[in-house]
NUMI-305580 format. One record per residue (C-alpha): residue in one letter; x, y, z. Coordinates in steps of 0.25 Angstrom, whole numbers, plus 5000, padded with zeros to 4 digits. Layout:
! NUMI-305580
A,X,Y,Z
...
! end
This chain:
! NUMI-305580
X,4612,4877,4456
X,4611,4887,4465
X,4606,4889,4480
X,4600,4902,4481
X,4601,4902,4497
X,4616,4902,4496
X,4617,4909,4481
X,4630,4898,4480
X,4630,4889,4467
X,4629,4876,4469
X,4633,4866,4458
X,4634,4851,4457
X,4647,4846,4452
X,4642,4835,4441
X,4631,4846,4435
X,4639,4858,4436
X,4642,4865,4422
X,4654,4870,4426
X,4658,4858,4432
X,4655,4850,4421
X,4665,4861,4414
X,4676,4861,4423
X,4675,4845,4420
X,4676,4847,4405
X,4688,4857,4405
X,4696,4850,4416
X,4694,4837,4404
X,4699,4847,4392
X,4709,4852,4401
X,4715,4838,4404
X,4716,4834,4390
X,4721,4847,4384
X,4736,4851,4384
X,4733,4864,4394
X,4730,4856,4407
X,4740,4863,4414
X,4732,4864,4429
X,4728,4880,4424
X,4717,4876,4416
X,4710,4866,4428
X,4713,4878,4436
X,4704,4885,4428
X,4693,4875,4425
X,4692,4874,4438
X,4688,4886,4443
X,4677,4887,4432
X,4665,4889,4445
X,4655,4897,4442
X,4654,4908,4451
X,4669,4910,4453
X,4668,4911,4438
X,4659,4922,4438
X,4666,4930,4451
X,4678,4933,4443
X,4669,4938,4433
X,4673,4954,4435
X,4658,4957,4429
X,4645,4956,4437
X,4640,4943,4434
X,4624,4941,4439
X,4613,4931,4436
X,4597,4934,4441
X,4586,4926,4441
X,4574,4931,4433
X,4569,4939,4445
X,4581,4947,4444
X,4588,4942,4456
X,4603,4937,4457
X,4607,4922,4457
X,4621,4924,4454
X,4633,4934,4455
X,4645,4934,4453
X,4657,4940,4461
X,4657,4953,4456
X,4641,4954,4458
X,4643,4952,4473
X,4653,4961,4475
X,4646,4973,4468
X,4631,4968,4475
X,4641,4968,4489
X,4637,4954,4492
X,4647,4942,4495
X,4640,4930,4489
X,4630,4929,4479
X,4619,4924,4490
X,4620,4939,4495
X,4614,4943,4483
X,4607,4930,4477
X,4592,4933,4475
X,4594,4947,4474
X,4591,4957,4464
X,4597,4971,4458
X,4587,4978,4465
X,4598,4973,4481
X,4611,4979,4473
X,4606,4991,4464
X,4597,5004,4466
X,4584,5001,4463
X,4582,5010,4450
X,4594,5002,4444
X,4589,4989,4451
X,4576,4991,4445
X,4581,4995,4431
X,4591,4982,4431
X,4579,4973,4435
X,4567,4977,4425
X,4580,4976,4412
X,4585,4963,4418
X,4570,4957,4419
X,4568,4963,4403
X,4580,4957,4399
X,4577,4942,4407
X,4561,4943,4402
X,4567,4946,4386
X,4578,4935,4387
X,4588,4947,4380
X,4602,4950,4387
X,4607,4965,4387
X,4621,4973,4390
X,4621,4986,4395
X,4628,4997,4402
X,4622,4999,4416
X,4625,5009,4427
X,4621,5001,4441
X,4620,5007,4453
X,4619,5000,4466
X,4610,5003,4480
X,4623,5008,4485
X,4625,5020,4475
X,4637,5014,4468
X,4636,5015,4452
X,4642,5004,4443
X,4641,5005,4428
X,4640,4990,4422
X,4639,4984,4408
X,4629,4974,4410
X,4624,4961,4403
X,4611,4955,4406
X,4608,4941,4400
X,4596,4932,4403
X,4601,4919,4408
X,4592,4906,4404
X,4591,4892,4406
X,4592,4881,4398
X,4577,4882,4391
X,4581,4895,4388
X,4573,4904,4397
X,4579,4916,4404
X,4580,4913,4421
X,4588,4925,4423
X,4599,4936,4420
X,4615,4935,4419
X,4620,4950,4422
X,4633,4953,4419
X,4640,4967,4423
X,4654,4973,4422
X,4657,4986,4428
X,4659,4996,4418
X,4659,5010,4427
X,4674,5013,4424
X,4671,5011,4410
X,4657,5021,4411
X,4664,5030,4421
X,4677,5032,4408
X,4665,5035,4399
X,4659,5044,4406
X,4673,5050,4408
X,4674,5051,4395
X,4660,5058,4391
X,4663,5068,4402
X,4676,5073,4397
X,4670,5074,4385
X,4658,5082,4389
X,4669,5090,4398
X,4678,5094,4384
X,4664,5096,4376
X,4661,5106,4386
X,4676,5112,4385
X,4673,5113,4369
X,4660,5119,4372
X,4664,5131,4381
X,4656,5127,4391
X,4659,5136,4405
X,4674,5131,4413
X,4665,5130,4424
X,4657,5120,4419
X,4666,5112,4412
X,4674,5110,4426
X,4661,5108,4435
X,4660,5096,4423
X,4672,5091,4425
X,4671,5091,4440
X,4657,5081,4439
X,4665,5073,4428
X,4674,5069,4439
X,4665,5068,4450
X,4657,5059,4442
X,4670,5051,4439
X,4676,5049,4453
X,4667,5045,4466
X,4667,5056,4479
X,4674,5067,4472
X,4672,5082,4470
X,4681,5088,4458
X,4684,5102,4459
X,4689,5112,4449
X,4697,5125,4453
X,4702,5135,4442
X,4715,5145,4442
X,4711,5160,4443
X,4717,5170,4434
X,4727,5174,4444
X,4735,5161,4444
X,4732,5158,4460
X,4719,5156,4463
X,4709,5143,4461
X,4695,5147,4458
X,4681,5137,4459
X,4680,5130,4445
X,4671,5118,4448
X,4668,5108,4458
X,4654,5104,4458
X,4654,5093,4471
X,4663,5103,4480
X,4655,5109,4491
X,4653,5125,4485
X,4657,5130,4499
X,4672,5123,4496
X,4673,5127,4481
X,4669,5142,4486
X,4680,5142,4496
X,4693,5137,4487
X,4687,5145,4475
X,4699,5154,4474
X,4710,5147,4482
X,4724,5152,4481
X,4734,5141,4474
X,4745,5137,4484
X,4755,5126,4487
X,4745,5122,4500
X,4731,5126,4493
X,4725,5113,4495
X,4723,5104,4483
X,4721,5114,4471
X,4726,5125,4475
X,4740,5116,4477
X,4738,5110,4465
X,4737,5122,4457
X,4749,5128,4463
X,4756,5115,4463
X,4751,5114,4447
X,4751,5099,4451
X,4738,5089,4458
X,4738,5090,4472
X,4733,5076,4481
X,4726,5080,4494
X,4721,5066,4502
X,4718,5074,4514
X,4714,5087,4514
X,4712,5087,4529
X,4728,5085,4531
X,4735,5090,4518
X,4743,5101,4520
X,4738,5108,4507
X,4724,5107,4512
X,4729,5115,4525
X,4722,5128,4522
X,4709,5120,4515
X,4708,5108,4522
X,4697,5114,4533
X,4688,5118,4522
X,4689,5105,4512
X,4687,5097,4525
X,4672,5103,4528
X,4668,5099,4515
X,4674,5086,4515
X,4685,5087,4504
X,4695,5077,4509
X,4704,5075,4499
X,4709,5084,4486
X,4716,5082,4474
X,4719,5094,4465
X,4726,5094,4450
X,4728,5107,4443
X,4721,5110,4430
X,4733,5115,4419
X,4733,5120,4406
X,4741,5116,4395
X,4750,5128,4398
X,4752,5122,4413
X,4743,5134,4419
X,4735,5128,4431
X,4721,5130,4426
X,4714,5125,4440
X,4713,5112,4449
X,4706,5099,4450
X,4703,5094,4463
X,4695,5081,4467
X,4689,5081,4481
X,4688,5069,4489
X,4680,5067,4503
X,4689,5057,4505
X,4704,5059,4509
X,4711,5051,4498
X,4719,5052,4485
X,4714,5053,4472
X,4712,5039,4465
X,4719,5037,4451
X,4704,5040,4444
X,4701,5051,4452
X,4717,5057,4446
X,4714,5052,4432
X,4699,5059,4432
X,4708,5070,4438
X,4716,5073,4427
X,4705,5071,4418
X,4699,5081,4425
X,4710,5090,4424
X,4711,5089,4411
X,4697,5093,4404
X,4695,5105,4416
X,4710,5111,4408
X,4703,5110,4396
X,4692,5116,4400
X,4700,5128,4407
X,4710,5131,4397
X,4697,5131,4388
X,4690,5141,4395
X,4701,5150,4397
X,4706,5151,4382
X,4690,5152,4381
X,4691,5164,4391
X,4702,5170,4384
X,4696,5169,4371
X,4684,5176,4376
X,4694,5186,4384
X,4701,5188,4372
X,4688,5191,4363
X,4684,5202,4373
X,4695,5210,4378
X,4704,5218,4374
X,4719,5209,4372
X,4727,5221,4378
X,4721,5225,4389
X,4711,5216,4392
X,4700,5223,4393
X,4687,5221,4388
X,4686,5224,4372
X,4674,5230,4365
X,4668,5215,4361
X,4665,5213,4378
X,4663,5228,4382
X,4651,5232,4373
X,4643,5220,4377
X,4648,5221,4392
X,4643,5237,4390
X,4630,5235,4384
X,4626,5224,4396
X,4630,5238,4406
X,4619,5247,4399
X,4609,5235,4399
X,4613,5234,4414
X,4613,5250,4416
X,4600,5253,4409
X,4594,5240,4417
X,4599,5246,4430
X,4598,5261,4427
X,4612,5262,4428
X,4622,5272,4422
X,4637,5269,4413
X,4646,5274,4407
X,4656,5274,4397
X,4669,5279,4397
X,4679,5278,4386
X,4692,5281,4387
X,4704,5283,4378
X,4721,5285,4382
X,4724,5298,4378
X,4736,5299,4368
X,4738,5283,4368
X,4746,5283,4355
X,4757,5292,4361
X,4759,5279,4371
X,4760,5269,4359
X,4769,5279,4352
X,4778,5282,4362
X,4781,5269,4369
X,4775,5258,4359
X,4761,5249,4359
X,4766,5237,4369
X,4768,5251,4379
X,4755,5255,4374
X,4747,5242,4376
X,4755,5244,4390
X,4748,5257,4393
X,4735,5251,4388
X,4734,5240,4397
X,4738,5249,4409
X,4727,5257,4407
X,4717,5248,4403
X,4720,5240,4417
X,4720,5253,4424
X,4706,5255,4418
X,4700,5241,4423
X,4706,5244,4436
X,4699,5256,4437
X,4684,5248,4433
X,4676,5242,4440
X,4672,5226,4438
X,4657,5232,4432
X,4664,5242,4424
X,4667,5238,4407
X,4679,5243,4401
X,4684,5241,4386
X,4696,5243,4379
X,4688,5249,4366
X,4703,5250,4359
X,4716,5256,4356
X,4716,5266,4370
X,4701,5267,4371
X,4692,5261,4384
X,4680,5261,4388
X,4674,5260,4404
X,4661,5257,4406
X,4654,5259,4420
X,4643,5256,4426
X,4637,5266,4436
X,4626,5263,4445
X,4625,5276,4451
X,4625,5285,4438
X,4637,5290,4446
X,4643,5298,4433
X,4652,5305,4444
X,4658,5294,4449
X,4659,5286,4437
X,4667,5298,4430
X,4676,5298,4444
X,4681,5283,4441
X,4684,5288,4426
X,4693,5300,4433
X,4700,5290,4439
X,4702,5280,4430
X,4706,5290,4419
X,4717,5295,4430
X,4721,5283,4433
X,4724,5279,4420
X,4732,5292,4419
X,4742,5285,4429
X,4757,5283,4424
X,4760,5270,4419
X,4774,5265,4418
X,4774,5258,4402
X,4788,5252,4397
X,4795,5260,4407
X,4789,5275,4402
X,4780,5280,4410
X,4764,5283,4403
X,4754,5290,4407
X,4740,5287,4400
X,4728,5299,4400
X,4715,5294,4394
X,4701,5303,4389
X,4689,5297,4394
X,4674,5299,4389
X,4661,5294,4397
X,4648,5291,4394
X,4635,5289,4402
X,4624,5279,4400
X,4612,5282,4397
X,4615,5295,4396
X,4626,5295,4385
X,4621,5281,4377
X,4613,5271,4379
X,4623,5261,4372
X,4635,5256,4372
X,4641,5262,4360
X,4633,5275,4362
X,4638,5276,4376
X,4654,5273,4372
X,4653,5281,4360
X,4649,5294,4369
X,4660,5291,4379
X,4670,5289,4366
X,4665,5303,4362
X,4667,5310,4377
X,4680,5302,4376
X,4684,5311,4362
X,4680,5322,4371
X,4689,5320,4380
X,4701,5318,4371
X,4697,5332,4363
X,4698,5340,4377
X,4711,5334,4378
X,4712,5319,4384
X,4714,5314,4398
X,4700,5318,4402
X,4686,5311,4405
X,4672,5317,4396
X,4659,5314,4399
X,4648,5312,4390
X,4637,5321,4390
X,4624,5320,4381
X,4635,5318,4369
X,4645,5329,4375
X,4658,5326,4382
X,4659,5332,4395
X,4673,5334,4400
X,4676,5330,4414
! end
């Protein structure tokens, strides 16, 4: 029996049930060949309670009102009560939230009021915010007529087992993602609440390499204060760069327990301190050719080391963000490759009559003028003759960067082919006399002495302008009347610049 003021159970010897079986095996165990003393140790230990303790699963029984009559060990321990008189009488509604409470009530009383038992995958959540996930079996309990006095529950935690699925689907989604194209960005901001959602009181952080090879620009960190993702965007790499920029310059993860007194956080510490970054842990993100791609940092509040999860999710984490990199730059060179011109790099006809086309639309939205010029090297082939195409190529990647150079980030250059460019500018002012300066000098400066295979070369050019509206409303009506100013040029004798007037090429 049991007395509900103490929550102990109570059991007379001679009507025991498990008394009566003890009595029975200790019988069978006498008159068998295996009564060693091992076997008696066993039987007589067969207590009820101490029986259901080492039961790793949450065993509970209710009464019909819902309210607990038994638990075992690992019951109490997750309830936070000592005995089971601490929770005897009570009900979900003391130990969970009350959504949850109530959701776990009405079931239990449908499955109690139909006599049916259930399984099923639950996710419980407690009054103190802690979240378990539990594979839960409900069977009515009844007596001996049969009728059903109450509910046997029987949990065991499965959130490892959840939290590895859930692992899994995320990666999944992450790679899917990669196949798909999606933006780097958001790929890495997915990464980063993959593994925040993996690991408690952690903000992930995501820092890639910048072209040059020495900087670590902002990639993704969703739970970092803004204010601190601002101020490390662009960080030199260095031996004593706190915990990525170390890491990428070591090409190896670098362990920070304590921001405030490592030595490699001397420069930083001040600033992760305000916004309570205590501890740092940073592995570099590299390519299958060993080319660091970027860091992966974990932030913790807490000064402490990472714990072997926090490592394994960490090179997880690694892994699917160099994926995702490498994908997007062979992506990026793909497209690179698709709209510029291999030699010099300069945009080729495929990007620069769309990119001029969006100029007019601007211009004729802004009442602005452009022009066209197109230019063409003066007696090229005599270079390639003389001293070869790789000397060539030589001479036209000079130019072309002189060109850029020379440009400024609103202007569109092309190379259209062979020696010919065109230069698009925009000109808010209608300033013709100024735009016609800059070509002046730029065609000068292309004129400087270069220094190719040891023989010095000197490269003159014609160039022909165009003006929009006046010369062309169109792209290709606009270029084709800089193309015929250009032929102008060439006929009176190269190395000089011809305007467009109405049709007519005006030498300047």
């Amino acid at each position: 029996m049991n007395d509900a003021t103490t929550g102990r159970w109570v059991a007379q010897q001679d009507s025991d049930p498990l008394e009566l079986l003890r009595r029975r095996l200790l019988k069978i165990a006498t008159a068998s060949d295996i009564d060693d003393g091992d076997s008696a140790l066993v039987i007589q230990s067969l207590d009820a309670k101490s029986l259901m303790d080492q039961f790793p699963e949450w065993l509970a029984i209710k009464d019909r009102r819902g309210r607990f009559i038994f638990a075992n060990a690992a019951v109490l321990s997750i309830a936070g009560a000592d005995q089971i008189s601490d929770i005897f009488g009570r009900t979900v509604f003391d130990v969970m939230s009350d959504e949850v409470a109530e959701e776990r009530f009405l079931l239990e009383q449908q499955l109690m009021s139909l006599g049916q038992a259930q399984e099923q995958e639950e996710l419980a959540r407690f009054a103190d915010g802690r979240e378990i996930w539990l594979l839960t079996t409900r069977t009515p309990l009844r007596n001996a007529d049969g009728q059903v006095v109450g509910l046997i529950v029987m949990s065991r935690d499965i959130t490892e087992r959840k939290r590895q699925e859930g692992l899994r689907r995320e990666q999944a989604s992450v790679l899917e993602m990669v196949a798909r194209g999606k933006p780097l960005t958001v790929i890495l901001d997915a990464i980063c609440r993959l593994v925040q959602w993996q690991l408690d009181d952690i903000a992930a952080s995501f820092l890639l390499m910048d072209e040059d090879g020495h900087h670590l620009r902002h990639g993704a960190a969703p739970d970092l204060p803004s204010a601190y993702t601002r101020i490390v965007d662009g960080i030199e790499i260095g031996p004593r760069v706190g915990s990525c920029g170390t890491a990428a310059w070591r090409r190896s993860a670098v362990i920070v327990r304590d921001i405030e007194t490592d030595p490699l956080w001397s420069n930083f510490r001040d600033i992760a301190l305000v916004f309570g970054l205590r501890s740092c842990w940073s592995t570099p993100i590299l390519s299958t050719d060993r080319e660091v791609l970027g860091t992966f940092a974990l932030y913790s509040g807490k000064t402490r080391e990472p714990t072997q999860r926090e490592l394994e999710i960490t090179a997880m984490a690694t892994d699917l963000a160099g994926i995702a990199i490498e994908r997007a730059r062979s992506e990026e060179r793909i497209r690179h490759m698709a709209h510029h011109d291999p030699l010099t790099g300069l945009p080729n006809r495929a990007l620069f009559w769309p990119q001029f086309s969006r100029a007019l639309h601007e211009a004729r939205r802004e009442n602005r003028c452009v022009t066209v010029a197109y230019i063409d090297l003066d007696n090229f082939k005599q270079v390639n003759d003389m001293l070869g195409h790789a000397a060539g190529d030589e001479v036209l990647k000079t130019l072309s960067a002189r060109m850029t150079g020379s440009i400024r980030a609103t202007d569109l250059i092309v190379r259209l082919g062979g020696d010919e460019f065109a230069i698009v500018f925009s000109n808010a002012n209608h300033d013709e006399a100024g735009i016609l300066r800059r070509l002046r000098d730029l065609r000068a400066g292309l004129c400087e002495v270069m220094e190719v295979e040891g023989t010095r070369v000197q490269a003159t050019c014609s160039m022909g302008v165009a003006f929009f509206p006046r010369d062309g409303a169109t792209p290709e009506d606009l270029l084709a009347c800089a193309d015929r100013a250009m032929y102008e040029a060439k006929a009176h004798g190269r190395d000089t610049l011809e305007v467009a007037r109405k049709g007519v090429a005006l030498t300047v």
